[in-house]
C-alpha positions as CSV (number, residue, x, y, z in Angstrom):
1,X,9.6,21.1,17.3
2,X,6.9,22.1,14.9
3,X,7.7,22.1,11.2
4,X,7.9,24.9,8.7
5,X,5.1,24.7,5.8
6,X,8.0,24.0,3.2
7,X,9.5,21.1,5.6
8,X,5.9,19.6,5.9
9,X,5.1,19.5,2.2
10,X,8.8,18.0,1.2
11,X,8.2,15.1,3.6
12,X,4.8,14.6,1.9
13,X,6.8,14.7,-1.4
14,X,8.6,11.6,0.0
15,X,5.9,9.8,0.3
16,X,3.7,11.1,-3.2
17,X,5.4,9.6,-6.5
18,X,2.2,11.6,-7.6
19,X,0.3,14.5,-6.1
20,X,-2.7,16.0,-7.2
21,X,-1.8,18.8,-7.3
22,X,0.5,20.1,-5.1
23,X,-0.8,23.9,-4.9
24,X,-4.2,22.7,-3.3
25,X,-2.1,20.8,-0.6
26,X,-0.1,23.3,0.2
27,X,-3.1,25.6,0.2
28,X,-4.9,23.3,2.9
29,X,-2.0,22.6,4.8
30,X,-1.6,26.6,5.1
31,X,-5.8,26.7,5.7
32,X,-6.0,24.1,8.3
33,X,-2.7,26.0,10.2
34,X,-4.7,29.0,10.3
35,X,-7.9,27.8,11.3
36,X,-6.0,25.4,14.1
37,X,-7.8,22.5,12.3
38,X,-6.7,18.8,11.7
39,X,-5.7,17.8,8.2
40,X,-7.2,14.3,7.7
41,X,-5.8,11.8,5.2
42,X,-6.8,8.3,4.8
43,X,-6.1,4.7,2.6
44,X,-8.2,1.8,2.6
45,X,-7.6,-1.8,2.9
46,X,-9.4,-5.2,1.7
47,X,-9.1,-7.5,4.5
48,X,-8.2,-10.3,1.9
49,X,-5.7,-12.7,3.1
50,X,-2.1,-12.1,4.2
51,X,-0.2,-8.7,4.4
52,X,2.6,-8.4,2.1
53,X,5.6,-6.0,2.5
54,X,4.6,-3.4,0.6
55,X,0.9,-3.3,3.2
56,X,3.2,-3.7,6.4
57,X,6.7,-1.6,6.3
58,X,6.2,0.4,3.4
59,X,3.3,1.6,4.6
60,X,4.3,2.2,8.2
61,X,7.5,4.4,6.2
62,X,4.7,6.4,4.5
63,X,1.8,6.9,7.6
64,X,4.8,7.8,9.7
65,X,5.9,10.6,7.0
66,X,2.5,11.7,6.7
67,X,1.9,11.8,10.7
68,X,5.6,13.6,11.1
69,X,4.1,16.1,8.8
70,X,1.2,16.9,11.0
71,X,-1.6,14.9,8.9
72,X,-3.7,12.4,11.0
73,X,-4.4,9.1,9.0
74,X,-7.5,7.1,9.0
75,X,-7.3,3.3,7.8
76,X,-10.6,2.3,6.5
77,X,-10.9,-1.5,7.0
78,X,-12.6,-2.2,4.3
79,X,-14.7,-5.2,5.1
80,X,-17.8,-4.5,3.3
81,X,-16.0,-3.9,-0.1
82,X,-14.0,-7.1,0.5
83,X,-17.5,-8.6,0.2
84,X,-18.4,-6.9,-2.6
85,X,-15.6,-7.8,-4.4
86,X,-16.2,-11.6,-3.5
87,X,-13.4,-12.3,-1.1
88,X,-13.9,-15.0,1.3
89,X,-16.9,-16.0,-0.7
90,X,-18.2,-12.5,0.5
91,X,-19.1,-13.8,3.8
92,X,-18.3,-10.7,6.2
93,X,-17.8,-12.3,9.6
94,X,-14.3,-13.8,8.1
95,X,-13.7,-10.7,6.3
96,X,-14.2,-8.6,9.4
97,X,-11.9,-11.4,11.5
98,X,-9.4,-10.9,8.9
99,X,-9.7,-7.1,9.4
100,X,-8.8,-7.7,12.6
101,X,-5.5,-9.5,11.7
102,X,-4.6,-6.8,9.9
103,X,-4.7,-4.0,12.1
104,X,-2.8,-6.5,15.1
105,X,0.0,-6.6,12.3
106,X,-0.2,-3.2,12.0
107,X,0.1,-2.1,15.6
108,X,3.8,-4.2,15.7
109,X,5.6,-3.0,12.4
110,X,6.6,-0.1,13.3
111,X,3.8,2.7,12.7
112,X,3.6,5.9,14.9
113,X,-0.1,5.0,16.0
114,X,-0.3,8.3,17.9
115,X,-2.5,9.8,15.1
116,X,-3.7,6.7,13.6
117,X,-7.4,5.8,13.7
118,X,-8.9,2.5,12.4
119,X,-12.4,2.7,11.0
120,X,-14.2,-0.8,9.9
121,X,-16.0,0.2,6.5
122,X,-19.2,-2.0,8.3
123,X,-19.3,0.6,10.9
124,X,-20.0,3.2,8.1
125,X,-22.6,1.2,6.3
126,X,-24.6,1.3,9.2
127,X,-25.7,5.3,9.0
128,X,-28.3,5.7,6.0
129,X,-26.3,9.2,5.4
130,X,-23.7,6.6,4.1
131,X,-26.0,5.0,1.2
132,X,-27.6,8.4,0.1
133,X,-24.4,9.9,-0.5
134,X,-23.0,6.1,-2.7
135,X,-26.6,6.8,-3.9
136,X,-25.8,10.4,-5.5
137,X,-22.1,9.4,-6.0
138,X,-23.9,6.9,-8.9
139,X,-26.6,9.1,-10.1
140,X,-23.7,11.3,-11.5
141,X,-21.3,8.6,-12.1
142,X,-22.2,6.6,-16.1
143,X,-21.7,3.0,-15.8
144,X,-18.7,3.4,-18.4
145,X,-16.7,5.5,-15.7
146,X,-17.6,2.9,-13.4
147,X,-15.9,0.3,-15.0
148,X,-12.9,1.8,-15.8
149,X,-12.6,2.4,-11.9
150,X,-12.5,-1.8,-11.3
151,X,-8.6,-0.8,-11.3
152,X,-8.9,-0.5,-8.0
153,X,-10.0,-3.6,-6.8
154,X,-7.7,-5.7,-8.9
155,X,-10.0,-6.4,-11.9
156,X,-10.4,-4.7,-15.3
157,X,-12.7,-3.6,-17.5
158,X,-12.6,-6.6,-19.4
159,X,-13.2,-8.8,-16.4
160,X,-17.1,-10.9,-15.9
161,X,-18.1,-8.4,-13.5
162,X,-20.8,-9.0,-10.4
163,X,-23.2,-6.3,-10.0
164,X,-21.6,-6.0,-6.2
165,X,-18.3,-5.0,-8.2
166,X,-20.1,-2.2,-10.0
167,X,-20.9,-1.1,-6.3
168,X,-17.3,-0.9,-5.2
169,X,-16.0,2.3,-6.5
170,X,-19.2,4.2,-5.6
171,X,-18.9,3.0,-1.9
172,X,-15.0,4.0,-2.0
173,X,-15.7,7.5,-3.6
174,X,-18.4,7.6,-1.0
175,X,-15.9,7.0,1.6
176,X,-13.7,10.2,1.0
177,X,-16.5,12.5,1.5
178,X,-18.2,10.0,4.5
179,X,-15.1,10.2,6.3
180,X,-14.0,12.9,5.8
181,X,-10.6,13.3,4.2
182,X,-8.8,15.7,3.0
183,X,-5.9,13.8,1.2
184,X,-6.4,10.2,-0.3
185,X,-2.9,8.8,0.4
186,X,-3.2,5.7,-1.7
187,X,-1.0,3.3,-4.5
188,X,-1.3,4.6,-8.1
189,X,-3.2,1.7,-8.6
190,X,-6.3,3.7,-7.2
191,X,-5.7,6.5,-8.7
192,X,-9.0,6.4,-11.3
193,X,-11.5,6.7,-7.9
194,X,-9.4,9.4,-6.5
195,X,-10.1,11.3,-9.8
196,X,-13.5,10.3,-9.8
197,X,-14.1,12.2,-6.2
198,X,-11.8,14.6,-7.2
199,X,-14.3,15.1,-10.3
200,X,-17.7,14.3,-8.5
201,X,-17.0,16.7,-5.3
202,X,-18.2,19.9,-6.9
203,X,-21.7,18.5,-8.0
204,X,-21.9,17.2,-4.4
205,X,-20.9,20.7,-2.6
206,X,-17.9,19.0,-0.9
207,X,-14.2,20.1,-1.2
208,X,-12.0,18.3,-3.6
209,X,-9.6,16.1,-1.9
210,X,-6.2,16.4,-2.7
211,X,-4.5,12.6,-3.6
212,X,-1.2,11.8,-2.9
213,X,-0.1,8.5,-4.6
214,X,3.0,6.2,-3.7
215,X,4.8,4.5,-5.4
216,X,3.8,0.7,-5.9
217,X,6.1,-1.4,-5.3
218,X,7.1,-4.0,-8.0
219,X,6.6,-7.7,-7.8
220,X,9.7,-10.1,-7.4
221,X,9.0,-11.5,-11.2
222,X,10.2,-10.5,-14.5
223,X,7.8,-7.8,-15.2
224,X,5.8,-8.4,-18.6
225,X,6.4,-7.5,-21.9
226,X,4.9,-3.5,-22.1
227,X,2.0,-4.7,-24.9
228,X,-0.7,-5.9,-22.5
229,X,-3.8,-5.1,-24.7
230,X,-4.8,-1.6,-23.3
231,X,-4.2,-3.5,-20.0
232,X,-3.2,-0.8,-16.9
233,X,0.8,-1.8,-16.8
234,X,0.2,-1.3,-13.1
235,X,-1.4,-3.8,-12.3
236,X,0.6,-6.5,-13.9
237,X,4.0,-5.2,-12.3
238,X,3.1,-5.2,-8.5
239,X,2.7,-8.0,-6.0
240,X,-0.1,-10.3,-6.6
241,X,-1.2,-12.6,-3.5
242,X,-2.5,-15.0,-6.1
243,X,1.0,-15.8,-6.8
244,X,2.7,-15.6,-3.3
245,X,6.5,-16.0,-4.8
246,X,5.8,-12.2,-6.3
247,X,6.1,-10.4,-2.6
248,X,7.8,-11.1,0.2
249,X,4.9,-11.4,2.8
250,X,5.2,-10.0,6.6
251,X,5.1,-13.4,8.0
252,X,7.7,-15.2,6.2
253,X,10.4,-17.8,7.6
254,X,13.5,-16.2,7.2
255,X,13.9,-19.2,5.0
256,X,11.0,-18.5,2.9
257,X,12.7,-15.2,2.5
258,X,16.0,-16.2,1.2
259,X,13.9,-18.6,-1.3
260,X,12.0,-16.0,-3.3
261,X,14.7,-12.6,-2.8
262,X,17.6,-15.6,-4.4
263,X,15.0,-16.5,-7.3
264,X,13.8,-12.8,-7.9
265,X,14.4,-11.1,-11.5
266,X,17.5,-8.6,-10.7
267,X,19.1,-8.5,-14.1
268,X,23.3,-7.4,-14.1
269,X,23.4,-3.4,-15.0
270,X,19.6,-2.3,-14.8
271,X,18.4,-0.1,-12.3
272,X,14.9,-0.1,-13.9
273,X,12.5,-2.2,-13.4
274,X,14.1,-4.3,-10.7
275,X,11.9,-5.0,-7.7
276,X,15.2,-6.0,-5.3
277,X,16.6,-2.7,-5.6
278,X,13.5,-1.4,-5.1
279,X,13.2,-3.3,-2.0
280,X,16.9,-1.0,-1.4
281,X,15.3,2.2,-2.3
282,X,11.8,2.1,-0.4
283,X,12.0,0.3,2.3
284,X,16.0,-0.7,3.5
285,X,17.4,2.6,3.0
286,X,14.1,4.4,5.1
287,X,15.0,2.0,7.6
288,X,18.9,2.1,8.3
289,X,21.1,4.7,8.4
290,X,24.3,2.8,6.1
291,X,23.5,-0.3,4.4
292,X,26.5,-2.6,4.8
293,X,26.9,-5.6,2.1
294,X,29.6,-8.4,3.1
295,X,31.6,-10.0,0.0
296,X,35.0,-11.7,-0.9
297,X,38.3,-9.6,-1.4
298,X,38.3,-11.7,-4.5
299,X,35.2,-9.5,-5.3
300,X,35.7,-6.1,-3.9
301,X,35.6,-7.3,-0.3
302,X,33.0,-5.5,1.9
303,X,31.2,-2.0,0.9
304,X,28.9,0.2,3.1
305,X,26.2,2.4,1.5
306,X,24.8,5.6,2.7
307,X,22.7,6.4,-0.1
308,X,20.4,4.8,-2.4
309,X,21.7,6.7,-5.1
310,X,25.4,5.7,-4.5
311,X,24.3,1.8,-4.7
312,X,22.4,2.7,-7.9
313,X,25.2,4.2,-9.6
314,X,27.7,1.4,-8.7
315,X,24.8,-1.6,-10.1
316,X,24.6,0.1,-13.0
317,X,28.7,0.7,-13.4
318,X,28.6,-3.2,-12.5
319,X,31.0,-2.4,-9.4
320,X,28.1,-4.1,-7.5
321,X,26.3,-7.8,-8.8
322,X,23.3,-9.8,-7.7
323,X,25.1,-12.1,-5.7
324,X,26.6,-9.3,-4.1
325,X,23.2,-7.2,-3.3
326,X,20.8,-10.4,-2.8
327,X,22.1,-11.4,0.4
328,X,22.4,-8.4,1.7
329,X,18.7,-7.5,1.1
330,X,17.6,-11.4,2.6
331,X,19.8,-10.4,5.9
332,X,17.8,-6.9,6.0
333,X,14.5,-7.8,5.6
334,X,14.8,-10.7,8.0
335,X,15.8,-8.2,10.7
336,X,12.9,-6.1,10.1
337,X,10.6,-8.8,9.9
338,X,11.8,-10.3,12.9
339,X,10.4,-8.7,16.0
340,X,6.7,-8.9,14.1
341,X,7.1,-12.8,13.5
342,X,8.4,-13.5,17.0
343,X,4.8,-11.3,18.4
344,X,3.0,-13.7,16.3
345,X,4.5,-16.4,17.9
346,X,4.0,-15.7,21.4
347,X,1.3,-13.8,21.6
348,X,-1.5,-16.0,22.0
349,X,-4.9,-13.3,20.4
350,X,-1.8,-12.4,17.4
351,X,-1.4,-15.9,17.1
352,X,-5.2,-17.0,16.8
353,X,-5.6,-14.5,14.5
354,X,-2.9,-15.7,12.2
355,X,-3.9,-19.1,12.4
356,X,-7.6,-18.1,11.4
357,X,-6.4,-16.1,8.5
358,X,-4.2,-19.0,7.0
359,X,-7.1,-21.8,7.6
360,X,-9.8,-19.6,5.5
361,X,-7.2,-18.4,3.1
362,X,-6.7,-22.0,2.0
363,X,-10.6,-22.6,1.8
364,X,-10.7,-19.2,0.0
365,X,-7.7,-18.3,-1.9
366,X,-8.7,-18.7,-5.4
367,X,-11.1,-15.4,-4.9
368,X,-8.2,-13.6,-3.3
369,X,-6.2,-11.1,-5.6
């Protein structure tokens, strides 16, 4: 059964922490309806190494929302920027390999693939039409802008910066109009590029695309201190694969698991700020129905959740503890992560390409953030 217009924009609120702005989407939604035109929305991906949690369930939750919704989702593998931003050494036949890891992952957590398309960013780079429009992207783009874009591919300003780097944002500006989409459905970390396109699209006679960002999902450390020196806070409080005990990663032992959620910063009391009950929030409660935690009678004996916000309010009253939540989360995650694991096991092209990906990671990893 088709959705109303109101039903289709509050499932897009789901997924959108931030949306930009929500009277132009509902405005295209409405458009495209009319018209009996696709609505086309799209995120890109380095191909740089493992896929954390946050790449692999969370964003199956959030494609699925947008496909429910009637929006079909293009994933731009983005090999060529990968290179650009020096990953693997910059050499593009592991990139692209890697590329191809990714989407095999992709295709067994759990994402409605019906209107999913994946587009390799070295198939685009191919068609001159791609460069001139980079090309005018830059000629109305100052080098100052520029920088303050490197957000998005996990540098800042303040970084020693490659020329290929300076590169990046144009080519992912570029992409939005080469594509096209109509809504960049990406992490608030890429927000600045969004607004760039947003900004550039009239001087290039395109329409303005609409962004819808989700939320980022924190790493499994004690976030820092909120002084960081002008530093974006965002990028210091989400998963890092330089430091692989921040995320939970969708090939982990269920071992591994238990290691880094029983060591992760979930302070008594605080709802803020405290990546394992936003592991509850995002991805546990989009997944189950009740959320069942086993304890002592000593302690409360066993409680069932049917809400986030119910297991919010009893953390923060203290009625619920960290070594009541922890092991709950560990048993959750490891049944999610299950059925992927096991395909990587068995099958033999999954398990190739796995075994590929961890061999050059090693040789590679101290370029990959």
């Amino acid at each position: 059964m088709s959705l109303t217009l109101d039903e289709k924009i509050a499932l897009l609120k789901e997924v959108g922490e931030e949306i930009i702005t929500l009277d132009e989407l509902r405005e295209i939604i409405q458009w495209k309806s009319d018209h009996n035109k696709e609505i086309y929305a799209y995120d890109g991906f380095e191909p740089s190494g493992n896929i954390h949690i946050a790449q692999g369930l969370l964003r199956a939750i959030n494609v699925n929302k947008m496909t429910k919704s009637g929006v079909r989702f293009k994933f731009l593998v983005a090999d060529w920027h990968a290179a650009a931003n020096k990953k693997f050494g910059g050499n593009l036949e592991v990139i692209k390999k890697v590329g191809d890891f990714f989407i095999e992952l992709w295709k067994v957590c759990g994402m409605d693939l019906s209107k999913v398309e994946f587009i390799y960013a070295s198939d685009l780079v191919k068609n001159p039409d791609y460069w001139e429009l980079v090309l005018k992207i830059g000629i109305e783009t100052t080098l100052k802008r520029v920088k303050r874009c490197t957000q998005i591919m996990g540098r800042s300003e303040s970084d020693k910066l490659y020329a290929s780097q300076i590169l990046y944002p144009l080519m992912q500006a570029a992409d939005i109009f080469y594509l096209p989409a109509d809504i960049c459905q990406l992490g608030m970390d890429q927000r600045k590029v969004n607004m760039l396109a947003r900004e550039i699209a009239k001087k290039l006679d395109k329409p303005k695309p609409v962004a819808i960002h989700h939320h980022m999902l924190m790493g499994l450390n004690k976030p820092p201190a909120t002084d960081l020196n002008g530093v974006d806070r965002t990028i210091e409080i989400k998963m890092s694969k330089s430091d692989p005990d921040t995320s939970i990663f969708m090939l982990n032992s269920p071992d591994e698991v238990k290691r880094k959620i029983n060591k992760a910063y979930c302070p008594p009391k605080q709802i803020t700020e405290n990546p394992v009950l936003e592991y509850c929030k995002y991805i546990i409660f989009e997944l189950v129905d009740v959320f069942k935690i086993e304890r002592p009678e000593k302690y409360g004996g066993n409680i069932e959740y049917s809400s986030y916000d119910k297991l919010e309010k009893d953390y923060a009253e203290g009625k619920l503890n960290p070594p009541d939540l922890k092991p709950a989360v560990v048993k959750y995650l490891n049944q999610f992560l299950a059925p992927i694991i096991e395909h990587f096991e068995k099958d033999d092209y999954a398990k190739e390409l796995y075994q590929f990906v961890q061999e050059e990671y090693k040789k590679y990893k101290t370029n990959l953030i």
